[in-house]
Wavefront OBJ file of the C-alpha trace (Angstrom):
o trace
v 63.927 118.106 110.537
v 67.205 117.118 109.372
v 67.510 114.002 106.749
v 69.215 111.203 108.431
v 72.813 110.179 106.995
v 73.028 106.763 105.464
v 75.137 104.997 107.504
v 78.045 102.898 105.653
v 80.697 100.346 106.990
v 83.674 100.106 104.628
v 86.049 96.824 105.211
v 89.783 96.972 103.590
v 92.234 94.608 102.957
v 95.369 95.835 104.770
v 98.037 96.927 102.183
v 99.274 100.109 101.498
v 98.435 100.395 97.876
v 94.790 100.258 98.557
v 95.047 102.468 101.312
v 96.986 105.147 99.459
v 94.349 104.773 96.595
v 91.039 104.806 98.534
v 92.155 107.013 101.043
v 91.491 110.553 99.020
v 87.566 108.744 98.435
v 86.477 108.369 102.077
v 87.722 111.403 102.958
v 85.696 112.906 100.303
v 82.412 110.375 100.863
v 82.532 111.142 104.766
v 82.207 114.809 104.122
v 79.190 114.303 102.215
v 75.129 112.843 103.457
v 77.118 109.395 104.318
v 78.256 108.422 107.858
v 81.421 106.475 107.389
v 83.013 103.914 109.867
v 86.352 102.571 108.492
v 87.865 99.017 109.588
v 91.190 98.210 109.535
v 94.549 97.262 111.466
v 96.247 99.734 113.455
v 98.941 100.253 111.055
v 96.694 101.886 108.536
v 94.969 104.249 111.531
v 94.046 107.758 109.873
v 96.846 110.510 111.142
v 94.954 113.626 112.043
v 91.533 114.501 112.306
v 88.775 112.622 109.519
v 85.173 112.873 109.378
v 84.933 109.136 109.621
v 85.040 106.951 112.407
v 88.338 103.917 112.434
v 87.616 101.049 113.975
v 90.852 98.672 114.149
v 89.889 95.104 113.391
v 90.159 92.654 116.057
v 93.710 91.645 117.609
v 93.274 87.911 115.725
v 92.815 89.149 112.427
v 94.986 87.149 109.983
v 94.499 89.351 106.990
v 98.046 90.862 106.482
v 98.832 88.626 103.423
v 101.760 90.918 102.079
v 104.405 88.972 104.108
v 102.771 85.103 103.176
v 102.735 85.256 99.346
v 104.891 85.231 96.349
v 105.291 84.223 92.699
v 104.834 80.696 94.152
v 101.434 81.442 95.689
v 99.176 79.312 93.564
v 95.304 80.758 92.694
v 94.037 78.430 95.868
v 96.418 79.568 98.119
v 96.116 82.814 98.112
v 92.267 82.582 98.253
v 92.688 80.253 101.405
v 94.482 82.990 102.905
v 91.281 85.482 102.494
v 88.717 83.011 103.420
v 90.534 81.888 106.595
v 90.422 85.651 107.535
v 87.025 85.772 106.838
v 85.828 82.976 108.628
v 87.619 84.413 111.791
v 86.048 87.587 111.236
v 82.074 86.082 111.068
v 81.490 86.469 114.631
v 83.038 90.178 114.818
v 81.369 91.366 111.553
v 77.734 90.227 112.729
v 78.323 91.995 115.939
v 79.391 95.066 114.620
v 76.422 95.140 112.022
v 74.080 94.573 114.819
v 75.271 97.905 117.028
v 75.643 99.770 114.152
v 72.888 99.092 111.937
v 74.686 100.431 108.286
v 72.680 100.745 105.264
v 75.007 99.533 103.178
v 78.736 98.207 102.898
v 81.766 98.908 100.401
v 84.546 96.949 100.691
v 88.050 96.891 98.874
v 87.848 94.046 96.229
v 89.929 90.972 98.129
v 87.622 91.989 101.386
v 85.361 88.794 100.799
v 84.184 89.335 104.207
v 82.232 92.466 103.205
v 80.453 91.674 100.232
v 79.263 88.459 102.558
v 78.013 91.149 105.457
v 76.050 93.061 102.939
v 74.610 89.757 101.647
v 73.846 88.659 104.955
v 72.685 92.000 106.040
v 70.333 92.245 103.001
v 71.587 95.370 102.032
v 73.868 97.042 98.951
v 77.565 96.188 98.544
v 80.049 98.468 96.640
v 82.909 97.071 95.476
v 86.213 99.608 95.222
v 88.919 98.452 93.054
v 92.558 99.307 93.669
v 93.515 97.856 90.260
v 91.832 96.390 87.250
v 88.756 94.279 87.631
v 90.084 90.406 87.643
v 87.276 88.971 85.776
v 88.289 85.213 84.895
v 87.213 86.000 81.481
v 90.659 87.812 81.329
v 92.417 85.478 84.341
v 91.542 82.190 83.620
v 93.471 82.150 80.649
v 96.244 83.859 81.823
v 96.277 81.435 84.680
v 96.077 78.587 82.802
v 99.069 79.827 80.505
v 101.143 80.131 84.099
v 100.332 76.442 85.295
v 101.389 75.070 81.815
v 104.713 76.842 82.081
v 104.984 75.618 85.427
v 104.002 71.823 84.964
v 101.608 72.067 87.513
v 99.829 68.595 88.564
v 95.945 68.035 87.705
v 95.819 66.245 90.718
v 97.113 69.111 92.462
v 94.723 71.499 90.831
v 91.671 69.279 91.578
v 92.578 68.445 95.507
v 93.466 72.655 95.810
v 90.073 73.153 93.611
v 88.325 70.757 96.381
v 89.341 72.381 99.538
v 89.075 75.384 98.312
v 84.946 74.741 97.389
v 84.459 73.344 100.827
v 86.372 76.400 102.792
v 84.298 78.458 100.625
v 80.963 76.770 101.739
v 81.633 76.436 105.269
v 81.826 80.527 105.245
v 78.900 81.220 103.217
v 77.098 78.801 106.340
v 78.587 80.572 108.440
v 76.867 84.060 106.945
v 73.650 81.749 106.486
v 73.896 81.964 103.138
v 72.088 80.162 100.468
v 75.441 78.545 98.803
v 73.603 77.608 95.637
v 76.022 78.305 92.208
v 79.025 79.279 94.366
v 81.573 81.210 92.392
v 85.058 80.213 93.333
v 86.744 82.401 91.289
v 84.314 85.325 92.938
v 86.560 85.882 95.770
v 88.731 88.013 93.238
v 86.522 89.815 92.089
v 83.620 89.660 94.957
v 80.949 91.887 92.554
v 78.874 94.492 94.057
v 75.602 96.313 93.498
v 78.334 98.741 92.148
v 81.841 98.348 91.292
v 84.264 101.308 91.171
v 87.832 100.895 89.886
v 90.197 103.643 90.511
v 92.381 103.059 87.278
v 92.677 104.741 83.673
v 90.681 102.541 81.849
v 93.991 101.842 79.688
v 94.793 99.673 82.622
v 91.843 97.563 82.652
v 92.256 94.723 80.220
v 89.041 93.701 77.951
v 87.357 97.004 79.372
v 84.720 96.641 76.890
v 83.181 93.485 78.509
v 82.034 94.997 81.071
v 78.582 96.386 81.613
v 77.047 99.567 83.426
v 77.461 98.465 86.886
v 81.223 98.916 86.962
v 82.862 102.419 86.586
v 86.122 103.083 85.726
v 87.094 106.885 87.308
v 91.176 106.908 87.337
v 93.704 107.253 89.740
v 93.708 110.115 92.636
v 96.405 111.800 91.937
v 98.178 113.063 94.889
v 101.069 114.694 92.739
v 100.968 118.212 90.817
v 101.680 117.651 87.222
v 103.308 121.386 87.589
v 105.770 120.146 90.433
v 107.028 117.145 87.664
v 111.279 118.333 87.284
v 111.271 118.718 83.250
v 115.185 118.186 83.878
v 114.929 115.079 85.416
v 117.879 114.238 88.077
v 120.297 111.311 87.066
v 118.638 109.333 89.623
v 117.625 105.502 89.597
v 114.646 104.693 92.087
v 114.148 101.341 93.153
v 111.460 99.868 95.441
v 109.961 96.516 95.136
v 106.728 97.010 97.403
v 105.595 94.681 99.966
v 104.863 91.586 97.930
v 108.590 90.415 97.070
v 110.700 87.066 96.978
v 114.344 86.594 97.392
v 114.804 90.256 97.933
v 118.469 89.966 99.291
v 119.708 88.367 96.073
v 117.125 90.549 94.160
v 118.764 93.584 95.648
v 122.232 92.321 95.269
v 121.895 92.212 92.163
v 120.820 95.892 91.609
v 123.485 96.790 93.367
v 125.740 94.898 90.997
v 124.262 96.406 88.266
v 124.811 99.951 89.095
v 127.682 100.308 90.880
v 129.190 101.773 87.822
v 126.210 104.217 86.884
v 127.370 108.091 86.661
v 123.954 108.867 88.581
v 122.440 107.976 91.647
v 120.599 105.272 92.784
v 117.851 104.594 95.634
v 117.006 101.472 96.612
v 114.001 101.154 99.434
v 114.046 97.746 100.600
v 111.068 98.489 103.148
v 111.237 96.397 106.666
v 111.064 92.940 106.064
v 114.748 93.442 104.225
v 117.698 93.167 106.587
v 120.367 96.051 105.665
v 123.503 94.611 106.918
v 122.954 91.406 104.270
v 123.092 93.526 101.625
v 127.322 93.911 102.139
v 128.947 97.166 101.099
v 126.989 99.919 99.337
v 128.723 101.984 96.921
v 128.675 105.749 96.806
v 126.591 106.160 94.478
v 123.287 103.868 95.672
v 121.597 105.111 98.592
v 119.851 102.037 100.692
v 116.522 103.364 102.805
v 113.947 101.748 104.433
v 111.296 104.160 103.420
v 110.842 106.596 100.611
v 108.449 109.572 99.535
v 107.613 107.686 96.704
v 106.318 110.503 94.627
v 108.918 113.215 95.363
v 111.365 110.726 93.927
v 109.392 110.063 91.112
v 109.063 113.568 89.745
v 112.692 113.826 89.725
v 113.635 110.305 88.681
v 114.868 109.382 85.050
v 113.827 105.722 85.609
v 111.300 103.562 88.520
v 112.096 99.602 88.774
v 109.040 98.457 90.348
v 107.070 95.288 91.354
v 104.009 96.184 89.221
v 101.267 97.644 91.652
v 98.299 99.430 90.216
v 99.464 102.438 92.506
v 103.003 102.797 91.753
v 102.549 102.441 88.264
v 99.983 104.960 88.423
v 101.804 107.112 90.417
v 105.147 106.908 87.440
v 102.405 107.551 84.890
v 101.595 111.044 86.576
v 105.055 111.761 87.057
v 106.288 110.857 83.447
v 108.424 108.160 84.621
v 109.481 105.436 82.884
v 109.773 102.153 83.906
v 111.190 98.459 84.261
v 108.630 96.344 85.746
v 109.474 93.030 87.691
v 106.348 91.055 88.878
v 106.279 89.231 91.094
v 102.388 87.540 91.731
v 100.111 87.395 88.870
v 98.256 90.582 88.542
v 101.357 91.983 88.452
v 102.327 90.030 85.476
v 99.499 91.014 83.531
v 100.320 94.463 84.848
v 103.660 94.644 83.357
v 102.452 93.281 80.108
v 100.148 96.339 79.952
v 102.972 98.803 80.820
v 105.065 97.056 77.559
v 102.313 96.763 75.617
v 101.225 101.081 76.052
v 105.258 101.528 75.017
v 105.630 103.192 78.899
v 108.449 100.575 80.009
v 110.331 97.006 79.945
v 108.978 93.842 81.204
v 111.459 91.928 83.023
v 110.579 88.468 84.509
v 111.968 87.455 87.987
v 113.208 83.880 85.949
v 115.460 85.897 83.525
v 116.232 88.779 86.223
v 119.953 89.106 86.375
v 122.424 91.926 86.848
v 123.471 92.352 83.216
v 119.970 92.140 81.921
v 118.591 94.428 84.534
v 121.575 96.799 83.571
v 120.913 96.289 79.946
v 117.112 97.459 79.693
v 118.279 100.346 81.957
v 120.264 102.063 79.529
v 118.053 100.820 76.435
v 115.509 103.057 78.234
v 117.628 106.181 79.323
v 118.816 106.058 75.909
v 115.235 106.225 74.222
v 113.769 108.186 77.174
v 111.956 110.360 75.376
v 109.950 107.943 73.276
v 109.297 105.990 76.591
v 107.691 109.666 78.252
v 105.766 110.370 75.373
v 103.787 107.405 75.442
v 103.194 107.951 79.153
v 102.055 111.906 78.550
v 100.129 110.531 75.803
v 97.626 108.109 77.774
v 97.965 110.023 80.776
v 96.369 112.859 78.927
v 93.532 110.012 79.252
v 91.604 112.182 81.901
v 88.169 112.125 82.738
v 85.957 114.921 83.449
v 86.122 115.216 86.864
v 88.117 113.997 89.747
v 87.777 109.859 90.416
v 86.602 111.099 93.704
v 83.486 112.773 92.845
v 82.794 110.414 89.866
v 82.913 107.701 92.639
v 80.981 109.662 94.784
v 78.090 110.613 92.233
v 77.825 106.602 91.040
v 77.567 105.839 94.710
v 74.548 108.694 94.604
v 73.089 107.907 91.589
v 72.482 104.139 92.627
v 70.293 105.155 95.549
v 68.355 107.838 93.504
v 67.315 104.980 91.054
v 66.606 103.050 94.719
v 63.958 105.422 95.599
v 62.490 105.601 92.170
l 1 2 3 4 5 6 7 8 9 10 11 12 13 14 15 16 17 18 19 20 21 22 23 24 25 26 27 28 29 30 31 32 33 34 35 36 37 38 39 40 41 42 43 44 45 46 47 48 49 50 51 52 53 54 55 56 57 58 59 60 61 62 63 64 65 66 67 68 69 70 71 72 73 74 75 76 77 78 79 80 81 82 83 84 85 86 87 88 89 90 91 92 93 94 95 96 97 98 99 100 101 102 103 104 105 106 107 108 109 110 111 112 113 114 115 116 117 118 119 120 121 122 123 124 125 126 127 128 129 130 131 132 133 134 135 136 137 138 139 140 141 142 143 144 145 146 147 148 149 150 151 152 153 154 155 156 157 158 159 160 161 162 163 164 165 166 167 168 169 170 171 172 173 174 175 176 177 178 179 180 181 182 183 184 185 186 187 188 189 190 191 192 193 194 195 196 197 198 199 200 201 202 203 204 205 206 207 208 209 210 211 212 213 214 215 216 217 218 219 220 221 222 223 224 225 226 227 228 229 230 231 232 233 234 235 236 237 238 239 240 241 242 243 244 245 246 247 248 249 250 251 252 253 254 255 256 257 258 259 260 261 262 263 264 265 266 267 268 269 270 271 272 273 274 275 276 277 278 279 280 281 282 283 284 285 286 287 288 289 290 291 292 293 294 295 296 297 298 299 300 301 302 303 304 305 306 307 308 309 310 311 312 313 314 315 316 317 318 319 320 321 322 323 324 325 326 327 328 329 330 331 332 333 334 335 336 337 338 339 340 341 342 343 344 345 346 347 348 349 350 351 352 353 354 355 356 357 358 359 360 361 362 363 364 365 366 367 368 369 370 371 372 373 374 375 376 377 378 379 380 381 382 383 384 385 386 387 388 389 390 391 392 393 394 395 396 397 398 399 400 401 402 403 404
């Protein structure tokens, strides 16, 4: 008699950066003893055939934050944005657990609304990180640096704090919950039975506080190290993500800055960027919408870049070096890592200019090299197998040590 598949229901957070991360993992987990159903919006629907089901989340759902936030967002307001969406989604997420009856639930680590299901459900959570683990033992204080360079009001901080608790109880009512020692600062992290980050552990900050239950298996590479150009093109490549502020004047200003460079520069400025704003374009800078991010990057001399866990990742494999411009704060602490490993310049958006932005460009095409070697150097970082399998095997191992 054939063993019965454990059935799983995995919940993202729509965003591109955790798709393209977590992607190469269900594909693998789905081909293994686990029955996978996938939830998301249509935008992120699987192209071609997969061994797990998609279910698109309901026509209502308000959990597209990319185009709401920026480095203005405070702490609070962001995390009203994810409990909003998952009080809207109580009613769907209860009816879907009843027809399908899954044994357990992993979620990508801002989906607060699937850690609450498996608690709810009574049954195991995994938590899949996209980037480092944002323990407040390492955000607190950066967050509290932040507010005191901003001058932010106490009275501000307490009323946010305030609303914030009470959003945060009304959902865990809603789940039927016991909301005893509620954890505000939870819905960044929302901790599971297991917790698997797909970063090098370079890019975790503090690594070593935390225990056994999280894993740290690197990034799924998508790139050939063999296919990396070791004469890199003249080429500048540009692209911002979908988190950005001001991008007209942002991009304005790149253009400004190299309209004189003897190379060639590509800006993608993605959808939410109107073209025609952006005046005349010289020869030299090509303006898409859209990019194969990685092809550019193995040719590229230099990546300017928001700071996301994937794209720096994704310059790391292809021995890029980089100027990072943050713009929300685990970006931030993102660039400070890429400075601090000697693999590229922080810039912040308050001192972003033209001239400076020109200025750390050729600083770094001028000490390339040392700038590569770094990156070579903890790329080299690898662990013993692929981070899909070592996710995979963690996610076995717990329910071995289940049945023991």
């Amino acid at each position: 008699m054939p063993v019965k598949k454990k059935k799983g229901l995995f919940f993202s957070l729509p965003s591109h950066g955790v798709n393209n991360t977590l992607s190469p993992f269900l594909d693998l987990i789905a081909l293994e003893e686990y029955d996978i159903i996938c939830y998301n919006t249509s935008e992120f629907s699987p192209e071609g055939h997969k061994e797990y089901r998609f279910i698109e989340y309901p026509k209502y759902f308000k959990g597209n934050y990319a185009n709401k936030i920026d480095e203005s967002t405070s702490y609070f307001e962001f995390g009203h944005i994810l409990l909003d969406t998952s009080i809207d989604l109580v009613d769907f997420l209860i009816s879907e657990s009843e027809r399908e009856k899954p044994d357990f639930i992993l979620h990508s680590h801002l989906a607060v609304w699937g850690k609450l299901l498996a608690q709810y459900l009574r049954i195991p959570s995994f938590t899949l990180f996209s980037t480092f683990v944002l323990d407040k033992r390492i955000m607190l204080p950066f967050f509290r640096e932040l507010e005191s360079n901003e001058k932010k009001s106490l009275r501000k901080n307490v009323d946010d704090g305030l609303s914030f608790y009470l959003k945060r109880l009304k959902l865990y009512q809603l789940f039927r919950l016991k909301n005893k020692n509620i954890d505000i600062w939870d819905i960044y992290v929302n901790k599971g039975d297991l917790n698997v980050s797909f970063i090098l552990p370079c890019f975790q900050p503090q690594i070593e506080i935390f225990g056994n239950e999280y894993e740290f298996v690197g990034f799924p590479r998508k790139l050939d190290v063999a296919h990396v150009s070791r004469n890199k093109e003249d080429l500048i490549y540009i692209s911002m993500g979908t988190i950005t502020s001001n991008t007209i004047c942002f991009f304005k200003d790149c253009i400004t800055a190299f309209k004189g460079f003897h190379g060639k520069c590509i800006i993608s400025i993605g959808r939410a960027t109107d073209r025609k704003k952006l005046g005349m374009i010289p020869e030299n800078i090509q303006v898409v919408q859209y990019a194969n991010q990685q092809e550019l990057l193995s040719k590229a001399k230099l990546f300017i870049t928001h700071g996301g866990m994937a794209s720096i990742h994704e310059a790391v494999y292809s021995q890029t070096p980089m100027i990072v411009i943050p713009v929300i704060p685990e970006q931030k602490l993102n660039a400070r890592t890429v400075e601090d490993l000697g693999m590229g310049i922080h810039i912040s958006l308050k001192s972003f200019s033209s001239k400076l932005l020109l200025k750390e460009t050729i600083h770094i095409l001028d000490h390339r090299e040392h700038y590569v070697k770094n990156i070579k150097s903890h790329s080299k970082e690898t662990l013993p197998k692929s981070p899909q399998v070592m996710a995979l095997e963690a996610i076995d191992s717990f329910f071995a040590r289940k049945k023991e």
